[in-house]
C-alpha positions as CSV (number, residue, x, y, z in Angstrom):
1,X,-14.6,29.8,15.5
2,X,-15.2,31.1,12.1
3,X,-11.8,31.5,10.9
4,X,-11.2,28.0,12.1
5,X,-14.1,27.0,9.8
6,X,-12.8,28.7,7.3
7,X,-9.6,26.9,6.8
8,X,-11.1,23.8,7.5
9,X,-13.4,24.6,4.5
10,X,-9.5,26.0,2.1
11,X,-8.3,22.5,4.0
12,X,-10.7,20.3,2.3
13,X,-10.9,22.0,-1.0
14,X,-7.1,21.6,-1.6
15,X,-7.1,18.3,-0.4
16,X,-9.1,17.2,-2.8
17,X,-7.4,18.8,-5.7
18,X,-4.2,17.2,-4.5
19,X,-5.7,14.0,-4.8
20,X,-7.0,14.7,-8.0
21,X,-3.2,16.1,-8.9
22,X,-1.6,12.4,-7.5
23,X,-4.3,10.5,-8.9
24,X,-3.2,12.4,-12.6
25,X,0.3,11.7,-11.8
26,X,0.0,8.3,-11.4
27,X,-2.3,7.6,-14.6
28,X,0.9,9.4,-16.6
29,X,3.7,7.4,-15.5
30,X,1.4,4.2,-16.1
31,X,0.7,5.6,-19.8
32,X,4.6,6.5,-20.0
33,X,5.8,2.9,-18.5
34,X,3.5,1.2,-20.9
35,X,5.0,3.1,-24.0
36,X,8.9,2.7,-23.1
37,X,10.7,-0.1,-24.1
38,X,11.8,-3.3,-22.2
39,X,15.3,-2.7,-20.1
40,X,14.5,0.8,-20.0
41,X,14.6,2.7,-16.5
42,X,10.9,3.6,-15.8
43,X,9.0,4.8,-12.6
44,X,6.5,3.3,-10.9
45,X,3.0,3.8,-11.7
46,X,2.1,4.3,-7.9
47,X,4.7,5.6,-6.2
48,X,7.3,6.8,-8.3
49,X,10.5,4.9,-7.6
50,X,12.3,4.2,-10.3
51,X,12.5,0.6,-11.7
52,X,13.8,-1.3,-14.7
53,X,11.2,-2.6,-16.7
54,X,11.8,-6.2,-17.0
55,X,8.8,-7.4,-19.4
56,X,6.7,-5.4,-21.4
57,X,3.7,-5.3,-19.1
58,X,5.5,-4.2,-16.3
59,X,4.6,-1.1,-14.7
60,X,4.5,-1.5,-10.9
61,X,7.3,-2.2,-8.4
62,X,5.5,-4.3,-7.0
63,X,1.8,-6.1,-6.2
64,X,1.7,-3.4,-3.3
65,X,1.9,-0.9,-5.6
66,X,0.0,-2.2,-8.4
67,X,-3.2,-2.4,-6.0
68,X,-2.8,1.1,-4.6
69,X,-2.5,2.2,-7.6
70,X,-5.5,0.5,-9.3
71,X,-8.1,0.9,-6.4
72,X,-7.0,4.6,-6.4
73,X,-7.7,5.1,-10.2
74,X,-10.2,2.4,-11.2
75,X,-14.1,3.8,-10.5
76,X,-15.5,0.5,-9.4
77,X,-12.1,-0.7,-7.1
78,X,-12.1,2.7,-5.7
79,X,-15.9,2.3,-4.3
80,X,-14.9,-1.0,-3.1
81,X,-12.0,0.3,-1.5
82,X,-13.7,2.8,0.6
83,X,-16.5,0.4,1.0
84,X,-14.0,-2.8,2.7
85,X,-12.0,0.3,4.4
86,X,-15.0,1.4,6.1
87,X,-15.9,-1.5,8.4
């Protein structure tokens, strides 16, 4: 039972490094979309996929994206998030 605890414990520590990691990732290819040029290929600020960025705001793939992306990043939407997924 120990050991098991154990691992749980490594489990939990590294889980929350990745998401610390994914939640890095995606605040560099937003910074890196927003700084290349219209009709370049970019990727997606959320998910990676690679897009061509139509307009100069565009960063996303999609609305899909853009909200996973910004209630994953964003303080506020992120409390929210867990908050409305809770119930």
């Amino acid at each position: 039972m120990r050991g098991e605890a154990y691992r749980d414990a490594i489990n939990a520590d590294y889980s929350h490094e990745f998401a610390r990691d994914r939640e890095y990732s995606m605040m560099v290819r937003y910074e890196d979309a927003g700084k290349s040029e219209t009709g370049t290929t970019i990727k997606c600020a959320a998910c990676g996929k690679k897009i061509i960025k139509s307009t100069y705001h565009r960063k996303f793939c999609d609305d899909k994206c853009k909200n996973y992306y910004w209630n994953r990043v964003d303080g506020k939407r992120k409390l929210r998030a867990r908050a409305f997924n809770a119930k």
